[in-house]
DSSP file (Angstrom, degrees, kcal/mol; ACC not computed):
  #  RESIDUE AA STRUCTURE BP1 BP2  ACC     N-H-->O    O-->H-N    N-H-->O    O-->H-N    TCO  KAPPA ALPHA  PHI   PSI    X-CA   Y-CA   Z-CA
    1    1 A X              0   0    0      0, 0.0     2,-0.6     0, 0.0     0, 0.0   0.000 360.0 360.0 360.0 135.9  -43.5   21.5  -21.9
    2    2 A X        -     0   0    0      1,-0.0     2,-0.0     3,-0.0     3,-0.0  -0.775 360.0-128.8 -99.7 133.7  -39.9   20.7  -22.3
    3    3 A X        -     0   0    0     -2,-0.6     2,-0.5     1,-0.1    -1,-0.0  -0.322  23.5-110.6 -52.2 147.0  -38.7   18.1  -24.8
    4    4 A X        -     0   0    0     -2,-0.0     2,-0.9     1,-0.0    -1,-0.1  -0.698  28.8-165.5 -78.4 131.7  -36.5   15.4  -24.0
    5    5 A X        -     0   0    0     -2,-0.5     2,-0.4     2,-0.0     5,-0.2  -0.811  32.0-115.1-130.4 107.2  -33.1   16.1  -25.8
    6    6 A X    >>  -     0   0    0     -2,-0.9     3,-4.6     3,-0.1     4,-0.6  -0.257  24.8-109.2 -65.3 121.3  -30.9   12.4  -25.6
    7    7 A X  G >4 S+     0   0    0     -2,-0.4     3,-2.4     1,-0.2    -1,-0.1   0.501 115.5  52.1 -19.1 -64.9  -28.0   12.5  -23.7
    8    8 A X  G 34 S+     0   0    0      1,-0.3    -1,-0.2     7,-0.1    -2,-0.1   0.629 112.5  50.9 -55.5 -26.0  -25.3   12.2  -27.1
    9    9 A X  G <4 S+     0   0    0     -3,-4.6    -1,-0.3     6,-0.0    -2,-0.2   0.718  89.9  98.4 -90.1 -14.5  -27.2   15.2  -28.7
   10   10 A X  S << S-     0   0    0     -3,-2.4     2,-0.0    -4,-0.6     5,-0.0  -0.142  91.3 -96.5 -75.4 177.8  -26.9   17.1  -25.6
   11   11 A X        -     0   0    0      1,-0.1     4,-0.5     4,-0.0    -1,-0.0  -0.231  48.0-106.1 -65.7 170.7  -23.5   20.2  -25.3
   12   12 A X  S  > S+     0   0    0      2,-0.2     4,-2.6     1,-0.2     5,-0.2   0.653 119.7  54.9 -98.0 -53.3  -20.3   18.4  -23.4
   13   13 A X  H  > S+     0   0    0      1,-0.2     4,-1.7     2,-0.2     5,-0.3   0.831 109.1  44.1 -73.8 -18.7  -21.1   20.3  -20.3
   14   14 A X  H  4 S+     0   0    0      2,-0.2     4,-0.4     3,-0.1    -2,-0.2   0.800 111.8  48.5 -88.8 -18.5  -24.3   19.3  -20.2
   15   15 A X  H  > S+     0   0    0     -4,-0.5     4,-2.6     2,-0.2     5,-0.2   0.925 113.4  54.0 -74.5 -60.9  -23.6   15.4  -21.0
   16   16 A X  H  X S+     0   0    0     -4,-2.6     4,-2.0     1,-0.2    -2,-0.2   0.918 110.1  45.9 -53.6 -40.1  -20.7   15.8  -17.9
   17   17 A X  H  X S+     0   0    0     -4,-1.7     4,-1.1     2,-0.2    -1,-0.2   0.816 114.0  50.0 -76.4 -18.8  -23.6   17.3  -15.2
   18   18 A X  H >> S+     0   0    0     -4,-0.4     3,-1.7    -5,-0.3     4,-1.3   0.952 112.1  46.4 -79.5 -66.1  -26.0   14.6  -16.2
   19   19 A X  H 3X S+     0   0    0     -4,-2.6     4,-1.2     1,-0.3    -2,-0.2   0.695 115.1  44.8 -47.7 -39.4  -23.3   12.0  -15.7
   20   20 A X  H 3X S+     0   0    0     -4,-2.0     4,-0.8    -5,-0.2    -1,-0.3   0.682 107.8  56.4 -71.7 -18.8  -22.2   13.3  -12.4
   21   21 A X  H XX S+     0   0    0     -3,-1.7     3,-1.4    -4,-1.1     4,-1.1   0.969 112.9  44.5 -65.5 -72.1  -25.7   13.8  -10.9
   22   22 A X  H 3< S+     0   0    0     -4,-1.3    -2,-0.2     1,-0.3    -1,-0.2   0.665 108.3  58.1 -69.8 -13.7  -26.2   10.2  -11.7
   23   23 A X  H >< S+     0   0    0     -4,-1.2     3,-1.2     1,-0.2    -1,-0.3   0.801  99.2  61.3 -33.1 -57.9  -22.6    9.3  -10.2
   24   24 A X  H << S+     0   0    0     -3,-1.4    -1,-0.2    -4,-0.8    -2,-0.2   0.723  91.1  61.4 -48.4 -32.8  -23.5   10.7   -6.9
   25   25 A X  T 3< S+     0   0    0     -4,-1.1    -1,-0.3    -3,-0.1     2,-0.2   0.224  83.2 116.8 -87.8   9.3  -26.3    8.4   -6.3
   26   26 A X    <   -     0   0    0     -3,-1.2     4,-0.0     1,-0.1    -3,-0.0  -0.587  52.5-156.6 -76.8 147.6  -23.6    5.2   -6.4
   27   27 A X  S    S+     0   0    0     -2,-0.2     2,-0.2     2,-0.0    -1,-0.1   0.444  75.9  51.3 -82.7 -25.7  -23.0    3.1   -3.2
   28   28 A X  S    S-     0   0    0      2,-0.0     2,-0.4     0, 0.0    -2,-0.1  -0.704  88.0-109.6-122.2 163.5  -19.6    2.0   -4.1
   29   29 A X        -     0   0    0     -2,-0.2    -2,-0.0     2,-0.1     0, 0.0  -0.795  28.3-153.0 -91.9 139.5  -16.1    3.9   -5.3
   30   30 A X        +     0   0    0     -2,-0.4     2,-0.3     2,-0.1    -1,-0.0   0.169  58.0 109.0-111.0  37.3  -15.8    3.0   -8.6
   31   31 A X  S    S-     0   0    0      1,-0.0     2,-0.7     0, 0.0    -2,-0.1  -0.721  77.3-112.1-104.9 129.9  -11.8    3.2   -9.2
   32   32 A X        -     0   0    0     -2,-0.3     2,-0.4     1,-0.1    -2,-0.1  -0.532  31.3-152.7-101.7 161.0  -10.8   -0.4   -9.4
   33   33 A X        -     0   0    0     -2,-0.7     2,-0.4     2,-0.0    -1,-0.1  -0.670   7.1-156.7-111.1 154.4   -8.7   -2.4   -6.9
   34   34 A X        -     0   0    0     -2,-0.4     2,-0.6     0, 0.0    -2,-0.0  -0.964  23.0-124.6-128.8 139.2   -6.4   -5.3   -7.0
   35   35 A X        -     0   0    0     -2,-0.4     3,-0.1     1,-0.1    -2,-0.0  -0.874  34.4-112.0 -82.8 115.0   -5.6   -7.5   -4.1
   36   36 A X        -     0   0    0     -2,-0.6     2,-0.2     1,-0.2    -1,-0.1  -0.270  38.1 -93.0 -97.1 126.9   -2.0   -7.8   -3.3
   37   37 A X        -     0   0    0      1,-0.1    -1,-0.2     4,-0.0     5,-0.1  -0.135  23.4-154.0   1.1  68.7   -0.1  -11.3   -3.9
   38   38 A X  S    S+     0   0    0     -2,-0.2     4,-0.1     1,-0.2    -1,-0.1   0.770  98.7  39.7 -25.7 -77.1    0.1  -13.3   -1.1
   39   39 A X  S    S+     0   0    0      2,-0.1    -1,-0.2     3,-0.0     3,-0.1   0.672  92.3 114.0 -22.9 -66.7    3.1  -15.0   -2.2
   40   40 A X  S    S-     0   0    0      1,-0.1     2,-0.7     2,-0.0    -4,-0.0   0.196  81.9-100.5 -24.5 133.3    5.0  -11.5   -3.8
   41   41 A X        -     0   0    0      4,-0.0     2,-0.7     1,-0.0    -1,-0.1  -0.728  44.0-172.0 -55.8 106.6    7.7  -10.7   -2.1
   42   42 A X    >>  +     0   0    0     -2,-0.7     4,-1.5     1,-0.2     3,-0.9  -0.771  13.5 178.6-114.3  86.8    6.8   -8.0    0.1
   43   43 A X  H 3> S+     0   0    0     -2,-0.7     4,-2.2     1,-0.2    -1,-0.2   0.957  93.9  53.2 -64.9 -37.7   10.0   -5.9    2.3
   44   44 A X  H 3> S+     0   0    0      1,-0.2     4,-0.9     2,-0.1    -1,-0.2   0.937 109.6  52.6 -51.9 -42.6    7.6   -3.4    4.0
   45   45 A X  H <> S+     0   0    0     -3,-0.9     4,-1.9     2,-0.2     3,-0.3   0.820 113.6  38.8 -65.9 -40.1    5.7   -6.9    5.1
   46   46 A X  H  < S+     0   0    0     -4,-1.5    -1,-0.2     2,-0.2    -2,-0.1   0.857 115.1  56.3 -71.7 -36.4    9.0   -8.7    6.7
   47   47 A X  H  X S+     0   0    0     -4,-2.2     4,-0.9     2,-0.2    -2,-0.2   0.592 109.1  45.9 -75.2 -22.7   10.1   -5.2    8.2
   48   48 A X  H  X S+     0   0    0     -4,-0.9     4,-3.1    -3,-0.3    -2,-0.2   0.855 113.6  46.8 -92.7 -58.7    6.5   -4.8   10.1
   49   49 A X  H  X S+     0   0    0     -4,-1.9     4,-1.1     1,-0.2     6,-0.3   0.653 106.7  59.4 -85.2  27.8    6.4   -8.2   11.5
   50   50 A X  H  >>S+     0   0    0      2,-0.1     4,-2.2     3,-0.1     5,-0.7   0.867 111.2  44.9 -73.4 -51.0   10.2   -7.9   12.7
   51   51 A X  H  <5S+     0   0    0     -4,-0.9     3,-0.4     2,-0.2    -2,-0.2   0.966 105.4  55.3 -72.6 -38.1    9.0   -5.2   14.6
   52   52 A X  H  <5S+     0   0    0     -4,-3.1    -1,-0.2     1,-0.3    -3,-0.1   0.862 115.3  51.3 -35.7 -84.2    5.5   -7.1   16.0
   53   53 A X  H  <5S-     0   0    0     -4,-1.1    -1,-0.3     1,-0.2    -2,-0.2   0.551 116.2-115.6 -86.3  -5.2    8.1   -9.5   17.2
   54   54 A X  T  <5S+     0   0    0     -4,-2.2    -1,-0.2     1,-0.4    -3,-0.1   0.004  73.0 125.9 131.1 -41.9   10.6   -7.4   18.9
   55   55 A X      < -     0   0    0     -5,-0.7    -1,-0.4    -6,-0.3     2,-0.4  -0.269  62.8-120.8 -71.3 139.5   13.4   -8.1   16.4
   56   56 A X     >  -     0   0    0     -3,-0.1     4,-0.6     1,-0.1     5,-0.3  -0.494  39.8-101.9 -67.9 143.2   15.3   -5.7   14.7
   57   57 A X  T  4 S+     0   0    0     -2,-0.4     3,-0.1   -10,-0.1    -1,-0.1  -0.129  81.0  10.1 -81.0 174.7   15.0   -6.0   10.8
   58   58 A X  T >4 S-     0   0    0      1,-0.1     2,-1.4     2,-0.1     3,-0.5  -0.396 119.2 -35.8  81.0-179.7   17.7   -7.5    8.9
   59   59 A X  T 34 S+     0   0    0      1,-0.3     3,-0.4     2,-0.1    -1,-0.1  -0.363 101.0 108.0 -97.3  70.9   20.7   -9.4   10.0
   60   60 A X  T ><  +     0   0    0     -2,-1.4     3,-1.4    -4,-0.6    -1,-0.3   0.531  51.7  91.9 -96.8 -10.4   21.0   -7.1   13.1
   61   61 A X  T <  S+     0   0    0     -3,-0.5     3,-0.2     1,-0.3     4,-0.2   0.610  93.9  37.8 -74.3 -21.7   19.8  -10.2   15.0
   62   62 A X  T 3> S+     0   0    0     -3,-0.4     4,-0.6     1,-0.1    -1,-0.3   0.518  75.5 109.0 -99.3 -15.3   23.8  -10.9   15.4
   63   63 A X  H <> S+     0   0    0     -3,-1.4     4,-0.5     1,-0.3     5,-0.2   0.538  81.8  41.5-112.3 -24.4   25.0   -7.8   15.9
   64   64 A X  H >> S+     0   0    0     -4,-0.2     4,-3.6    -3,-0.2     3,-0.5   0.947 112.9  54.9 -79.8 -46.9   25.8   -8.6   20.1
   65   65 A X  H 3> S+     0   0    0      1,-0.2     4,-1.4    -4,-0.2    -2,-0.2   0.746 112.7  38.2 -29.8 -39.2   27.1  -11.7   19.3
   66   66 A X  H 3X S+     0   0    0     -4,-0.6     4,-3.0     2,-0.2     5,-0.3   0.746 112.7  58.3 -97.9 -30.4   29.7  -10.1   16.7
   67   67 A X  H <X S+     0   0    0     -4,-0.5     4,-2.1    -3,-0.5    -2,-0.2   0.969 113.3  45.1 -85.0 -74.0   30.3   -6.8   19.3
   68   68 A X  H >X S+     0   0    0     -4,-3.6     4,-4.2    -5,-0.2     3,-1.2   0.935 112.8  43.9 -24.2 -67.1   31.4   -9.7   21.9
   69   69 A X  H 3X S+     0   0    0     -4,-1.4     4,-2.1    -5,-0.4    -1,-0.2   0.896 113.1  53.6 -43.5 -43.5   33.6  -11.9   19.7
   70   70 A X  H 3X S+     0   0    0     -4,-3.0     4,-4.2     1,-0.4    -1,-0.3   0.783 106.9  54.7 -76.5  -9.7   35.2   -8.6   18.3
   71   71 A X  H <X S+     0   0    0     -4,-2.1     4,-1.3    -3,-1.2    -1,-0.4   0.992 115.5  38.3 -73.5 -55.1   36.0   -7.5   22.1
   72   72 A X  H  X>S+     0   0    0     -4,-4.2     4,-1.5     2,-0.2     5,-0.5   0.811 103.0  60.7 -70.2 -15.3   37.8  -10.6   22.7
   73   73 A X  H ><5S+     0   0    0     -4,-2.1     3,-1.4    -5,-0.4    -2,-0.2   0.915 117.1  46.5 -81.8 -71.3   39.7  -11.2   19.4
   74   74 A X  H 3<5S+     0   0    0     -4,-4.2    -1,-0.2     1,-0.3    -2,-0.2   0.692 108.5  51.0 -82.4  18.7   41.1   -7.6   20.9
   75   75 A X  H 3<5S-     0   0    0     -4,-1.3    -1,-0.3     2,-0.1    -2,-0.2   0.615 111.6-119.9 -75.9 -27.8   41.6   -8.6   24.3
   76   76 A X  T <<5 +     0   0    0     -4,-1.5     2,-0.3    -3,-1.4    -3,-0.2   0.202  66.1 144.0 104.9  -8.8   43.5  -11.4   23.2
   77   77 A X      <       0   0    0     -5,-0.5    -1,-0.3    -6,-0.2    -2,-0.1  -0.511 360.0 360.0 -82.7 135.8   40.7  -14.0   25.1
   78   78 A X              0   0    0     -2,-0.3    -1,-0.2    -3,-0.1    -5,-0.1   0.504 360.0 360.0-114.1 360.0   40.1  -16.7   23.5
């Protein structure tokens, strides 16, 4: 019959396979997580829903508007 030898008296490798044995049998990841700011200022977040909507990101939104003007300022129409 083997004695029971308490986990803190056991060797280091033997304390680490008991602990991982009993690891396996977890349901959940146990690394913890944090739920990101609503609020925070986020660029990746502005930059996705430019593109959902079509728009380029940034102030590119002008960028015909400006391409026009610049054509007429050197065409001389005003």
């Amino acid at each position: 019959m083997k004695n029971y030898v308490p986990i803190n008296k056991r060797t280091k490798k033997q304390q680490k396979e008991y602990h991982k044995q009993q690891r396996a049998t977890w349901n959940i990841n146990p690394v913890t997580r944090t739920v990101p700011n609503g609020k925070g200022y986020n660029r990746n977040k502005i930059k996705q829903e430019d593109r959902r909507n079509g728009r380029m990101s940034g102030n590119q939104d002008n960028l015909p508007f400006l391409l026009l003007n610049k054509k007429k300022i050197f065409l001389g129409i005003d």
